[in-house]
PyMOL commands that place a pseudoatom at each C-alpha (Angstrom):
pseudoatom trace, name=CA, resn=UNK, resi=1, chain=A, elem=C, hetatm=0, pos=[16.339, -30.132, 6.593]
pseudoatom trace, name=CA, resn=UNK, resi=2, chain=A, elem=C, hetatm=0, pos=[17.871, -27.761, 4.198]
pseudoatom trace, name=CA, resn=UNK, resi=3, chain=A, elem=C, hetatm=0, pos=[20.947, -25.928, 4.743]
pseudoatom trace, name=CA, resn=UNK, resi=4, chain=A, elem=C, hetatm=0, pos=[20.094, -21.422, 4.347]
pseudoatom trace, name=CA, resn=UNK, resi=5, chain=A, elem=C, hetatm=0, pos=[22.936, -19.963, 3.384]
pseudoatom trace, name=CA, resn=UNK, resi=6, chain=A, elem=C, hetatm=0, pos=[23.242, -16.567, 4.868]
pseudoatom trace, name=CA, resn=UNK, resi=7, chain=A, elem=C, hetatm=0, pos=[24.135, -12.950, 2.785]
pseudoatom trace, name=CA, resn=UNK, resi=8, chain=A, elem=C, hetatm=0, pos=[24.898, -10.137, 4.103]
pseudoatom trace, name=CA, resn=UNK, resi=9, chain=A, elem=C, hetatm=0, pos=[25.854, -6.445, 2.162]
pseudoatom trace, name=CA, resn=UNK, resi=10, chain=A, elem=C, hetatm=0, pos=[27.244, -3.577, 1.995]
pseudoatom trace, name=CA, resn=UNK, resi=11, chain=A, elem=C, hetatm=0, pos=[27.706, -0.374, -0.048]
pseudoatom trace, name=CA, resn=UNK, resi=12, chain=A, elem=C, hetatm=0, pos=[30.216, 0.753, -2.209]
pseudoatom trace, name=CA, resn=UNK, resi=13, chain=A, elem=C, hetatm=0, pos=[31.217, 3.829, -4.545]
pseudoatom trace, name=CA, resn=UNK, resi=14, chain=A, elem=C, hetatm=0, pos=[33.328, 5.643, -5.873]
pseudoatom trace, name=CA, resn=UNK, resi=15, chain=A, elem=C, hetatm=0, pos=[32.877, 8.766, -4.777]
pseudoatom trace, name=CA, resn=UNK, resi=16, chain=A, elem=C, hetatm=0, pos=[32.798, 9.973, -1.069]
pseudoatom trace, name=CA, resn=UNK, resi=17, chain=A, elem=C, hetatm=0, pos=[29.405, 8.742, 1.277]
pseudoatom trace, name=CA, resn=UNK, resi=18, chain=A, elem=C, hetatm=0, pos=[27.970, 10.831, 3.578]
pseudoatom trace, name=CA, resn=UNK, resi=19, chain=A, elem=C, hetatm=0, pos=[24.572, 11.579, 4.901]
pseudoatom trace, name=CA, resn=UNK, resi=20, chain=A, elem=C, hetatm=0, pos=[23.726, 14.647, 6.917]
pseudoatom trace, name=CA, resn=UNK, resi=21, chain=A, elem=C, hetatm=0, pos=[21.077, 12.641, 8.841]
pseudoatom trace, name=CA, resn=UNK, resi=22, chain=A, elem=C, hetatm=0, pos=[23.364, 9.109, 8.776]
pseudoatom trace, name=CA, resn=UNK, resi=23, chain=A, elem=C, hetatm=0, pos=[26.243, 8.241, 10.780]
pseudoatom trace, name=CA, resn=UNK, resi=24, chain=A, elem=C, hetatm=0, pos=[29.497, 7.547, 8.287]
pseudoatom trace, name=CA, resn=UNK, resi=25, chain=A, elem=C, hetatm=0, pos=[29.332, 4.323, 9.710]
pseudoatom trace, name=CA, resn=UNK, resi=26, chain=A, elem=C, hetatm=0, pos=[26.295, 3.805, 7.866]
pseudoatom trace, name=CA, resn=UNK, resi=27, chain=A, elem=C, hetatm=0, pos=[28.175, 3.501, 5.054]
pseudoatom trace, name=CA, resn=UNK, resi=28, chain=A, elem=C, hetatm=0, pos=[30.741, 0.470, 5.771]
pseudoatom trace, name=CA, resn=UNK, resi=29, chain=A, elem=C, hetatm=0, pos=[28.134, -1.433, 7.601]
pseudoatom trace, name=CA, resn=UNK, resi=30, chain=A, elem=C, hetatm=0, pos=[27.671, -4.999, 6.692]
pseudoatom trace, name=CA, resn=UNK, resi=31, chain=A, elem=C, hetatm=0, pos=[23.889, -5.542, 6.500]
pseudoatom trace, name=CA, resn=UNK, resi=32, chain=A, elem=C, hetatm=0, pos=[22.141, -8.330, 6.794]
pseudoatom trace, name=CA, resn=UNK, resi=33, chain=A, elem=C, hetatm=0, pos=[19.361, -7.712, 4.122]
pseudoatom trace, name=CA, resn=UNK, resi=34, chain=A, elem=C, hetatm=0, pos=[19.509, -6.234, 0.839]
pseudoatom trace, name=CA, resn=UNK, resi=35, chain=A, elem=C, hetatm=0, pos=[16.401, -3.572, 1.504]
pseudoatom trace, name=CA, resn=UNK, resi=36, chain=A, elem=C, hetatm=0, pos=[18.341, -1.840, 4.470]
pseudoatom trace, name=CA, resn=UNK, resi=37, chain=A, elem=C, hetatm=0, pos=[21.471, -1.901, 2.065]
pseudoatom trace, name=CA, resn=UNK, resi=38, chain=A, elem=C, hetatm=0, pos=[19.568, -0.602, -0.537]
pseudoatom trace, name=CA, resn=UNK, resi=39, chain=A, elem=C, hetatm=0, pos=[17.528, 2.068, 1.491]
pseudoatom trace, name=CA, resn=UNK, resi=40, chain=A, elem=C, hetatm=0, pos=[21.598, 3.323, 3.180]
pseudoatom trace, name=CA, resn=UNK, resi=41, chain=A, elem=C, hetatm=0, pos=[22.930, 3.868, -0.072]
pseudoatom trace, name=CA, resn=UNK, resi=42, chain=A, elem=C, hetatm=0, pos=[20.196, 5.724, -1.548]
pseudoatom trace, name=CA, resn=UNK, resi=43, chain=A, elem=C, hetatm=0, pos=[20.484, 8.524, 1.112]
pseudoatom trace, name=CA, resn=UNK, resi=44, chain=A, elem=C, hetatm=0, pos=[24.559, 8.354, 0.733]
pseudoatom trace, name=CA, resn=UNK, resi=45, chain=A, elem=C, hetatm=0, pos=[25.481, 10.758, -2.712]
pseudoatom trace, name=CA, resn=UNK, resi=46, chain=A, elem=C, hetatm=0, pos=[24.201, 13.639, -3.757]
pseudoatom trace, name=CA, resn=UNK, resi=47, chain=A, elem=C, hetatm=0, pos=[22.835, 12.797, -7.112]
pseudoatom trace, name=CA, resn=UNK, resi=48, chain=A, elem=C, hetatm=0, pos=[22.521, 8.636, -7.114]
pseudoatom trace, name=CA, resn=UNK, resi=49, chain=A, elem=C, hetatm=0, pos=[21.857, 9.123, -10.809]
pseudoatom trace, name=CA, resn=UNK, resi=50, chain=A, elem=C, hetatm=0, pos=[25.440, 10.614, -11.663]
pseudoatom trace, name=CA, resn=UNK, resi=51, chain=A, elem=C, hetatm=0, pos=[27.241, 9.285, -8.846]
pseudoatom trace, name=CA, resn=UNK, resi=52, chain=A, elem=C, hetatm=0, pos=[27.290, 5.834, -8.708]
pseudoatom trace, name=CA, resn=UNK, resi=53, chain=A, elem=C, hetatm=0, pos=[26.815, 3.759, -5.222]
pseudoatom trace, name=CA, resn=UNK, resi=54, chain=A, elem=C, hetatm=0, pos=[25.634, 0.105, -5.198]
pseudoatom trace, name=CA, resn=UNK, resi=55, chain=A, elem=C, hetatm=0, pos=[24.839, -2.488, -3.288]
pseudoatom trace, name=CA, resn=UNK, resi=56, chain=A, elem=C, hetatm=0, pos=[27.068, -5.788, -2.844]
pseudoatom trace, name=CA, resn=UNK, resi=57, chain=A, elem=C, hetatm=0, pos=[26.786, -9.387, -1.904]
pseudoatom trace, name=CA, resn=UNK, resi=58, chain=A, elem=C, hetatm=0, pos=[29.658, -10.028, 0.605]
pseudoatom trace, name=CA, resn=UNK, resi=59, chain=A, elem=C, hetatm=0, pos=[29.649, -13.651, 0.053]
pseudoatom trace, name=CA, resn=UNK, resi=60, chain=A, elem=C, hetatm=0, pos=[29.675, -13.329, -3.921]
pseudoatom trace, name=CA, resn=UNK, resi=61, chain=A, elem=C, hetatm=0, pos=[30.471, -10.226, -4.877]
pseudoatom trace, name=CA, resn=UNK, resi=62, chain=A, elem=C, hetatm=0, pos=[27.810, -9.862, -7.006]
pseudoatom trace, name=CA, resn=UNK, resi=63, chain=A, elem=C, hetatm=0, pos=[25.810, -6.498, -7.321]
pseudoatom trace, name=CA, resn=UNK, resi=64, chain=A, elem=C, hetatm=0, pos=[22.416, -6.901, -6.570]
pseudoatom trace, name=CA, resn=UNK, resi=65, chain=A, elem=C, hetatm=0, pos=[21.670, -2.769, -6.643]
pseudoatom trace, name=CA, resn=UNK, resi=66, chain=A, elem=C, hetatm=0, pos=[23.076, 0.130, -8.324]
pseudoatom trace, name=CA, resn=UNK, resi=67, chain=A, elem=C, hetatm=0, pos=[21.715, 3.620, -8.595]
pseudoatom trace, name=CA, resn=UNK, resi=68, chain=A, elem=C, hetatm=0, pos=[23.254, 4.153, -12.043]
pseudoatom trace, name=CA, resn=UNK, resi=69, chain=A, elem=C, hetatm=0, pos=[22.302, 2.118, -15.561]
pseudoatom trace, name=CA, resn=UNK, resi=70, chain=A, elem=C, hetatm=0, pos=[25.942, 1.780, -16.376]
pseudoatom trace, name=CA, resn=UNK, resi=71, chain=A, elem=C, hetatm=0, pos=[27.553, -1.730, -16.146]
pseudoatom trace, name=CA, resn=UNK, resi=72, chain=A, elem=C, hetatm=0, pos=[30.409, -1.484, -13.346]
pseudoatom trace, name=CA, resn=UNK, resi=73, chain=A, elem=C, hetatm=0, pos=[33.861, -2.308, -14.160]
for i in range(1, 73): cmd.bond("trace and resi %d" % i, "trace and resi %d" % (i + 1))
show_as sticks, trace
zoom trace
């Protein structure tokens, strides 16, 4: 039997997240799939374009999302 490892994610940015429909706890939530992630942090800036947000693996740190083309450093 093979061993699944488990991910789970969560959102960061720079700037300030907030949602005028989403609780700010929305926004340091550790979720347990990418999509939700994904579909929080799209709804979090005002312009995901210009203002970066992504999406992170906890267990990693690797970005699996990020509104913006740029590379982050």
């Amino acid at each position: 039997m093979a061993i699944q490892t488990i991910r789970t994610y969560r959102i960061e940015s720079s700037h300030d997240l907030e949602s005028d429909w989403l609780p700010a706890s929305a926004f340091t939530a550790v979720y347990s799939d990418d999509a939700s992630a994904v579909a929080t942090a799209i709804e979090c800036v005002d312009d995901p374009a210009e203002q970066e947000v992504r999406v992170v693996c906890v267990e990693t740190g690797a970005i699996v999302w990020r509104s913006t083309e740029y590379e982050y450093e």
